[in-house]
KOLRO-942724 format. One record per residue (C-alpha): residue in one letter; x, y, z. Coordinates in Angstrom, 3 decimals, always signed. Last residue first. Example, Ala and Ser with C-alpha at 12.3 -4.5 7.8 and 13.67 -1.06 7.14 Angstrom:
<vexpas>
S; +13.670; -1.060; +7.140
A; +12.300; -4.500; +7.800
</vexpas>
This chain:
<vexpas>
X; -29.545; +104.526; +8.100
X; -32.964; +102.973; +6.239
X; -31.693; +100.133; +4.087
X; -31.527; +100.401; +0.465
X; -27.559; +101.112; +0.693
X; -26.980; +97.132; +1.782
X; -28.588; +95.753; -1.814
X; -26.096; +98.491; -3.019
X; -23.397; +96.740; -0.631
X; -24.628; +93.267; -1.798
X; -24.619; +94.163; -5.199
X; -20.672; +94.732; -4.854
X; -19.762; +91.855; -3.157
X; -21.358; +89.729; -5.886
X; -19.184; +91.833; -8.374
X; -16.256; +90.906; -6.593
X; -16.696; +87.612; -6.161
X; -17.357; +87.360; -10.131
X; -14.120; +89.389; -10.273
X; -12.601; +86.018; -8.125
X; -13.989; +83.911; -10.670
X; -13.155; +85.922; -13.567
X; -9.424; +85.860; -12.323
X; -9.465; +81.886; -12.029
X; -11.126; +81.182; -14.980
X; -8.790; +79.637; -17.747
X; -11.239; +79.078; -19.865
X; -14.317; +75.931; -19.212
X; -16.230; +76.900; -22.003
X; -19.227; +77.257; -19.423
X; -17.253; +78.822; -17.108
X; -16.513; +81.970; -20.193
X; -20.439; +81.799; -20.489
X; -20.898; +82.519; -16.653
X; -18.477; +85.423; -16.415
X; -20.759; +87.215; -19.534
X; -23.579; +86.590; -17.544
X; -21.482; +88.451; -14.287
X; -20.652; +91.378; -16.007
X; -23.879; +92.107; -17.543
X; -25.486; +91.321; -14.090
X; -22.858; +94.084; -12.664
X; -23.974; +96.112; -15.493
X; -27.660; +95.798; -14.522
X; -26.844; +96.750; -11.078
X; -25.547; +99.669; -11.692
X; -27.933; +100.641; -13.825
X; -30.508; +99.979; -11.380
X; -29.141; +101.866; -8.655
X; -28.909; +105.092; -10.435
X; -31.811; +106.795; -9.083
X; -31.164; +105.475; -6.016
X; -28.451; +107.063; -5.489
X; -30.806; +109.611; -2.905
X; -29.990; +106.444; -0.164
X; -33.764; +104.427; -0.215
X; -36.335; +105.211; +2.733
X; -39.619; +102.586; +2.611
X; -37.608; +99.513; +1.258
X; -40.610; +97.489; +3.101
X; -37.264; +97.176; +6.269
X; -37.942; +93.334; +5.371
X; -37.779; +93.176; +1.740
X; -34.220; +95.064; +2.175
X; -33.102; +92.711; +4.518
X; -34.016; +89.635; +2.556
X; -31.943; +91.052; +0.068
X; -29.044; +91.902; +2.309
X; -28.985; +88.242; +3.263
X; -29.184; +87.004; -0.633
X; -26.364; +89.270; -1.239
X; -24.482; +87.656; +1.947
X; -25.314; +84.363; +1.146
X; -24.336; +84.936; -2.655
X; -20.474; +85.922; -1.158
X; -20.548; +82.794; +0.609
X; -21.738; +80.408; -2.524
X; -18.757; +81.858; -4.123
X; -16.331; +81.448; -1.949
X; -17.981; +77.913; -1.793
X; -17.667; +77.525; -5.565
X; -13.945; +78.735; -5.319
X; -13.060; +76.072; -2.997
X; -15.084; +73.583; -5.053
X; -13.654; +73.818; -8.256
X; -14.552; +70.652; -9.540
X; -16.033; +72.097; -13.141
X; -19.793; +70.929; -11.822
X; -19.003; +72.724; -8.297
X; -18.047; +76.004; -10.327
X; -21.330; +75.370; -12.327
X; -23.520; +75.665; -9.424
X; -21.779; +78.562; -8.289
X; -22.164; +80.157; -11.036
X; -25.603; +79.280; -11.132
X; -26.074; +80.672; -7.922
X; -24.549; +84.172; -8.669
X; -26.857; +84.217; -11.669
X; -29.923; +83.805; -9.467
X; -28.421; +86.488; -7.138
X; -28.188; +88.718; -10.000
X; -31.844; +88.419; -10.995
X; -32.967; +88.703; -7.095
X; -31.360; +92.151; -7.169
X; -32.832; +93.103; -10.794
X; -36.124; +92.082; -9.199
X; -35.726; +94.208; -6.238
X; -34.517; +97.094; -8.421
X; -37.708; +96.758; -10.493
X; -39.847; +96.598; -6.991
X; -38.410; +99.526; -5.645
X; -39.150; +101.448; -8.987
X; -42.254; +100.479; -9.204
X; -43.036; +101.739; -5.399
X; -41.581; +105.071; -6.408
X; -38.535; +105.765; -4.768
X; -39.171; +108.725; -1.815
</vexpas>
């Protein structure tokens, strides 16, 4: 059993990235790069979804890599701040955008793994 802290540190860290996935989406629109801000905005509906999901099951029974979940989600946050800077400075983005994708993808399958089986 997760301790209840622990639960609610991973659920912050959860909510954290899909704040950043937002703004990245957010700033995709602002650089004009709409198709990629909406395959963006998709991927951070399906985090946001498995969030929700997570809050809603209480988190009660978490997979035994739970122990590790937060770290892995703190470097996917790592990786997508450092993403967002590079938009900022408007750099050739196309592959961060679609490792952003990836990364979003990625917390929504841990996000996924909190779930009871």
């Amino acid at each position: 059993m997760v301790e209840d802290d622990l639960k609610i540190d991973i659920l912050d860290d959860l909510c954290e990235s899909l704040k950043r996935a937002n703004a990245i989406e957010v700033k995709l629109t602002l650089l004009h790069k709409q198709i990629e801000a909406d395959k963006f905005a998709k991927a951070a509906k399906k985090l946001s979804r498995r969030i929700d999901d997570a809050m809603g099951e209480l988190i009660d029974e978490w997979a035994e890599q739970s122990s590790t979940i937060l770290e892995d989600i703190g470097k996917l946050n790592t990786k997508l701040k450092a993403i967002r800077k590079k938009l900022e400075k408007d750099v050739d983005n196309t592959e961060q955008i679609i490792d952003a994708i990836a990364h979003i993808d990625n917390l929504a399958i841990i996000a996924k793994q909190l779930l009871k089986p």
